[in-house]
N, C-alpha and C positions, 0 to 999 in steps of 0.2 A: 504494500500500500504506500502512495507516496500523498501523505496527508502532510498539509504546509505547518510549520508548528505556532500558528497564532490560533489556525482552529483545531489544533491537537490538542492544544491550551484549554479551552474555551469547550471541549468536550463536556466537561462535570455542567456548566451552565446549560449547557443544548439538552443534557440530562434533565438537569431541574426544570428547562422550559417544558419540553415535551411532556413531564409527569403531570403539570400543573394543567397543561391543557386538557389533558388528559382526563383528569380530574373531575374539570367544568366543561364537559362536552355538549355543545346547540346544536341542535335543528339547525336545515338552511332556510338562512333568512332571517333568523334567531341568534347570529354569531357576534351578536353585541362585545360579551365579554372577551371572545378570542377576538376578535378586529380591534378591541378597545388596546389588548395585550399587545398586537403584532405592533401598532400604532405607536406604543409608545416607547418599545425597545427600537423602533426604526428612530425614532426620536432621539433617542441615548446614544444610537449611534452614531450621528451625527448626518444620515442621509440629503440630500440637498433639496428635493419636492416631497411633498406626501400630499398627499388628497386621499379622505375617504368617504364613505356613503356611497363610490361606484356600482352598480346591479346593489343598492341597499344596503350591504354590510360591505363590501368588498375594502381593499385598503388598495392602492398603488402607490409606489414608491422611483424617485428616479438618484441614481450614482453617480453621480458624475467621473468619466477614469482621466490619469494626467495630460493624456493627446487625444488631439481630434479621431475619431474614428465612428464605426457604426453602431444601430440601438439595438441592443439584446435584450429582448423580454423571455424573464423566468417567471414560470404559473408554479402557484402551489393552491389548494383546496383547502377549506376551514373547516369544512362541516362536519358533523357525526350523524349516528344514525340512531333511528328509535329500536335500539335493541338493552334490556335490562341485564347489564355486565352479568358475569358469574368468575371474574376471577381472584375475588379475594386480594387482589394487591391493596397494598398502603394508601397506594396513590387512586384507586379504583373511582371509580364514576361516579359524584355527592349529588347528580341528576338522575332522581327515577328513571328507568325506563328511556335513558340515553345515551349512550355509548360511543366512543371510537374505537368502534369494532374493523375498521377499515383502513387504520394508519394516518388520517388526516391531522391529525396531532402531529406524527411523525414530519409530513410534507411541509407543513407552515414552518415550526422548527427547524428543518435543516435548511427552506428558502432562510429563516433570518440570520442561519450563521453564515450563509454565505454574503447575507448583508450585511452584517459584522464585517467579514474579513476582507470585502472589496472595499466598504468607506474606510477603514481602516490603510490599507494597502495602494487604491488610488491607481495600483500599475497596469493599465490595462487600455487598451486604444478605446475611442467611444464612451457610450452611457449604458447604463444596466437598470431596466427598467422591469420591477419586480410587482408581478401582480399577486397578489391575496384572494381568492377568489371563494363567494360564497357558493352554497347549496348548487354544490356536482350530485347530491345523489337525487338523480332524476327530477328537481326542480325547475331546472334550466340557469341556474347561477350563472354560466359564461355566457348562453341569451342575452341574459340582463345587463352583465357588463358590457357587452356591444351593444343593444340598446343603447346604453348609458353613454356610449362614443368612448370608450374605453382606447378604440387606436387610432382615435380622430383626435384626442387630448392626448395619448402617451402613442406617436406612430413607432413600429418597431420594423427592421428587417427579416428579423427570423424572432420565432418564438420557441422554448422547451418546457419540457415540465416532465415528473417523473412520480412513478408511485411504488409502495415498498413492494417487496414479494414474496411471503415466507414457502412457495413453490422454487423459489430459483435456489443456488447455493448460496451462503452466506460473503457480502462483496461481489458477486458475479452480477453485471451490468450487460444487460441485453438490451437490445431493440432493432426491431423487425420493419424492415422497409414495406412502403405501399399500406395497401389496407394491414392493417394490424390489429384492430378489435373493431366489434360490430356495431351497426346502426339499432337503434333501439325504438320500436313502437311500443305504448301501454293503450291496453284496450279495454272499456267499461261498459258490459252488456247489461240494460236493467228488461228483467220478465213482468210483464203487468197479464198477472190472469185474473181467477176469479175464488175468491178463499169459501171456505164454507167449514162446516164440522166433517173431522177425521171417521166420525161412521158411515156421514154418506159425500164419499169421494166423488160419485155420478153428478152429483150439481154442481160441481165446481171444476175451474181449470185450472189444475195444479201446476203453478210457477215452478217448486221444487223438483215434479218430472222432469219438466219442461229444462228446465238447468240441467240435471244430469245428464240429460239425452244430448244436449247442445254440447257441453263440456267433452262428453265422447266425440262427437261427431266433427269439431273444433283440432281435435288433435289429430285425424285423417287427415288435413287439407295438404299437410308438408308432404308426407308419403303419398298422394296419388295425385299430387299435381304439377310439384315441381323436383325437377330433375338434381338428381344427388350431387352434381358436379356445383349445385351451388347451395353453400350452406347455408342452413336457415333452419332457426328454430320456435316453434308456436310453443309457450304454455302455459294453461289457464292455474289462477296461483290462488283465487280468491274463491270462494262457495258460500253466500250470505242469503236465508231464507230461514224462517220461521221464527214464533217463540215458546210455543205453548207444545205438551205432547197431545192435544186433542183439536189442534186445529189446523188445517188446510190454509198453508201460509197462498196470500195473494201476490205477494211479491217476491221475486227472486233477483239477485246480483253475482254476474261472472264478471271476474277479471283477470288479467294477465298481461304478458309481455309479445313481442315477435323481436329477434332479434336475428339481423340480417347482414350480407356483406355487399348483395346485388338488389338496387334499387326496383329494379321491374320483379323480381319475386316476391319482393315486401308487399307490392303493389298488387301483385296476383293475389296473394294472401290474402291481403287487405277486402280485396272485391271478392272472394271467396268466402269470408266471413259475414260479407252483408248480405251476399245470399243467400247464404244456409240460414242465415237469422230468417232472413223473409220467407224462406219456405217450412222455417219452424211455425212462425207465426201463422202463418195459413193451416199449418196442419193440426195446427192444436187451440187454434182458435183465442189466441194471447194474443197482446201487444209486446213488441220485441225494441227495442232501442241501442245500437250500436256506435258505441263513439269509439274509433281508434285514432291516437293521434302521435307524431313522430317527437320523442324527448331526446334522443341522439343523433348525429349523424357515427356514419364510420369513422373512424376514427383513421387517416389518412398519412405517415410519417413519408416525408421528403425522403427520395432517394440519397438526393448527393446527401444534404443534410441528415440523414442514417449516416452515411461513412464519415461523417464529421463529427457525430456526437458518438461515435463507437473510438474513432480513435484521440477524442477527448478519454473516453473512459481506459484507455489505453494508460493513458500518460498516469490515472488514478490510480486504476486496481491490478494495470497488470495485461500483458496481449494475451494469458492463460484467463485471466474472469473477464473479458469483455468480448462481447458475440454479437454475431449477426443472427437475429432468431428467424426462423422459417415457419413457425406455425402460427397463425392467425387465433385469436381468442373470441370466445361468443362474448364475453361480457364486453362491457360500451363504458365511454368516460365520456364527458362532456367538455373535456379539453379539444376535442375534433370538431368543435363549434369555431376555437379559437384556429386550429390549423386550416379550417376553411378560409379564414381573411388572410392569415399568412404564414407563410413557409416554416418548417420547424420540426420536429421531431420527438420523439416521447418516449420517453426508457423505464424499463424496471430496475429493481434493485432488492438482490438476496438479501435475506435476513434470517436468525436462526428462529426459530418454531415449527411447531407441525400439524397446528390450529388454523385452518382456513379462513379467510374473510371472510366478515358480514355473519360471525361465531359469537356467540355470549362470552368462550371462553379464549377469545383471541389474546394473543399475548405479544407485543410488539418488542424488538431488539435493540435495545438503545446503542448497541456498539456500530449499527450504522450509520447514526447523524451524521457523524464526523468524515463519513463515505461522501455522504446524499450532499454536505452540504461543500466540499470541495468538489464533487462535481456541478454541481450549480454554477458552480463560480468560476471553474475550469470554461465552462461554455463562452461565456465574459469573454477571459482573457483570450481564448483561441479565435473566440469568435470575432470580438467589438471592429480587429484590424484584420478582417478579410477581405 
């Protein structure tokens, strides 16, 4: 590892940040306290711009480096998720029922020791413009920030961001050119039939059938319609109907995801779902309501700029942990909102555990900060004078 020693220093603090957020984990949109947190350590640092309230909680920050050269924007995420911890640390969740079960603790953290060590440090061509970005878990947090004219106030050349991995090996730095993780629709189907009493089922048009039928019939559409060479996945996640055990619920609610890599099969999908609704609805004599709407794009990593953030991670952890990955992932980030406006790339980063995300009992490695956030910063320096 070839870690600079002002944030080898500075480890036990990226320590202590991380636990703390950790700690106080928000909802997106909610991330008062961490945006309050990021806000005023970038203050301490002595950063040169900050503005926040961007997409609502958002924070952006600008670097200034000692020579003229180009603007590198680094994203990090704030959010947590609603999931009620189970791991018993010290540090563990003081928010019922919310969690950074997904390392976003981790990302804002290691973006601010990299803003630590570049206002610190100054040696680098250009400016280093660091977003904080709200509500990634399916909100649309980076929407908003472009909404908000986030590259019309801070324009950038190239953009990165990166998220932890306890899948990869511990310090191994991957990322995979071209599409690299999937587009993501969520879809909310409401059932209006007709309730009645549980002994006579014959008067009424049971919404509860009516869901379970559709639910089966919903997860057909991948396998006989579209062709295996593209991947795509439907699955219904949600089953909401009844309250009583003697009554024939009137109402029922499916919901789910599609997650995709080719726009025209989402789209088939898509039109395949509203006509199975409509031919539910005829055939059982309900009202059928489908909304599906898109929360991600693909997530799209620059060619060249792959081989530029692989042989940044070069110079970090080593040409044995830095890779070119080949397999595409179903799950979606909403950092491919930002790579849509501009060029940029997206990497993982090993860490030890063998607790998957979006787990009660996730456990995150604090001995990567000091990885995450010298390559943050690596980006900068290799980058600002290209």
């Amino acid at each position: 590892m070839n870690i600079p020693d002002p944030i080898a220093a500075y480890a036990d603090d990226l320590t202590a940040i991380r636990r703390d957020l950790h700690a106080h984990p928000e909802l997106g949109f909610e991330e008062v306290r961490t945006s309050g947190v990021v806000a005023d350590k970038l203050r301490e640092y002595g950063v040169d711009e900050i503005e926040t309230g961007i997409g609502k909680t958002g924070v952006v920050a600008v670097i200034k480096g000692n020579r003229p050269g180009r603007r590198i924007g680094l994203r990090a995420d704030m959010d947590a998720l609603p999931i009620h911890e189970q791991t018993n640390l010290p540090y563990a969740s003081k928010n019922a029922g919310v969690m950074h079960a997904c390392g976003h603790d981790s990302h804002t953290t290691m973006l601010l020791g990299a803003a630590k060590y570049l206002a610190e440090t100054r040696d680098f061509a250009g400016e280093a413009v660091l977003i904080f970005q709200p509500a990634e878990e399916g909100l649309g947090g980076a929407r908003a920030m472009l909404a908000d004219g986030l590259f019309d106030k801070f324009p950038v050349d190239e953009v990165y961001g990166m998220h932890n991995s306890p899948f990869d090996e511990p310090g191994q730095i991957g990322v995979k050119p071209g599409a690299a993780m999937a587009g993501a629709n969520f879809f909310d189907i409401k059932i209006t039939g007709k309730g009645g009493h549980a002994a006579r089922p014959e008067g009424t048009v049971d919404a509860l059938v009516v869901a379970a039928g559709l639910a089966r019939e919903l997860h057909t559409i991948v396998s006989r319609n579209v062709p295996p060479s593209k991947p795509i996945v439907l699955s219904v996640t949600q089953i909401h109907a009844g309250a009583a055990y003697n009554v024939i619920p009137e109402d029922a609610m499916l919901a789910g995801t599609i997650r995709y890599f080719d726009d025209d099969a989402a789209a088939l999908v898509s039109q395949r779902m509203k006509e199975i609704c409509e031919g539910y609805a005829i055939t059982h004599g309900a009202v059928i309501e489908c909304d599906i709407r898109n929360v991600f794009d693909v997530l799209r990593n620059d060619n060249d700029l792959t081989a530029e953030m692989i042989a940044a991670a070069k110079s970090v952890v080593g040409d044995e942990n830095a890779r070119k990955k080949t397999d595409a992932v179903m799950g979606s980030e909403d950092f491919a909102d930002m790579l849509a406006v501009v060029p940029g790339a997206y990497c993982t980063l090993g860490h030890a555990g063998d607790v998957p995300l979006h787990n009660p009992a996730f456990v995150l490695d604090d001995d990567m900060l000091p990885i995450g956030a010298t390559m943050m910063a690596r980006m900068v320096e290799m980058r600002g004078a290209a």
